[in-house]
N, C-alpha and C positions, 0 to 999 in steps of 0.2 A: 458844631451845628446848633446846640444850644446856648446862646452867649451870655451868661450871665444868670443863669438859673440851674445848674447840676453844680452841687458844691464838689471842690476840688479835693476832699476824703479821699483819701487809697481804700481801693475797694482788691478783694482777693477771693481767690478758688484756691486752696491749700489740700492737701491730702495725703491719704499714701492707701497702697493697694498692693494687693496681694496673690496672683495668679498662680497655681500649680494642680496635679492630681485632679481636675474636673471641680476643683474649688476654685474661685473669684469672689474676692471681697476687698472693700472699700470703703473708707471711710473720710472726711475730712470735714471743715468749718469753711464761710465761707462770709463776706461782708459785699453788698448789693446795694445801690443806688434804686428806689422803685422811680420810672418813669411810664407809671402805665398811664397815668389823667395827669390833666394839668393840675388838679391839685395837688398831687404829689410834688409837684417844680414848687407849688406857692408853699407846701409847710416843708419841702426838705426832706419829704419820705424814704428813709434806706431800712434796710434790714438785713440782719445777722443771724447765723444758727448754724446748724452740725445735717450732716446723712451720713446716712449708711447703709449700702447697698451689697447683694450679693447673689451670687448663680452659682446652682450645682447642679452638672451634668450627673445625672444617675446613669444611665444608658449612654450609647449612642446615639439613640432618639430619642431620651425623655430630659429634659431638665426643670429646673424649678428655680425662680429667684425671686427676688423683690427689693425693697425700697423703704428707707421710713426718712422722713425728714422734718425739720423742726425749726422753724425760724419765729423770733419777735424782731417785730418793727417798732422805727422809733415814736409811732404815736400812739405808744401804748397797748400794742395788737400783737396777738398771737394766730400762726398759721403749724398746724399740722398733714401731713402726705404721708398715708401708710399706700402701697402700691405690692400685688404678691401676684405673681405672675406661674405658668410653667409653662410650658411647648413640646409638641409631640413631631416629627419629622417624618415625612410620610415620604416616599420613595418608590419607584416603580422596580 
């Protein structure tokens, strides 16, 4: 759809995770093409970095998890995403 402006770089989602006991955790690296503006097409913008996420059901109805993640791009820029979330399950 783009013909000649998204470089042909292998880009990846890699990870590994971990499910059991009301624990969920996950982590992995990750290399990204940015296509948000067209300037991104004219200098080549991609970006690389790590998360790691996780959820513990305390309860039946309580849990708590979150998110941290961490990418630089290739124009010299850094991006940080802390996310901490929990949920209560309300039930008749």
């Amino acid at each position: 759809q783009y013909p000649d402006r998204l470089n042909t770089r292998p880009t990846f989602d890699a990870g590994l995770q971990y499910n059991g006991d009301g624990v969920f955790v996950a982590g992995g690296l990750f290399l990204q093409n940015v296509i948000a503006t067209n300037e991104a097409f004219v200098q080549d913008i991609y970006r690389y970095g790590a998360e790691l996420s996780g959820n513990y059901q305390h309860t039946r109805r309580l849990n708590f998890g979150g998110l941290v993640r961490y990418a630089h791009y290739s124009d010299d820029n850094d991006m940080g995403e802390v996310n901490v979330n929990a949920g209560y399950t309300l039930c008749y």
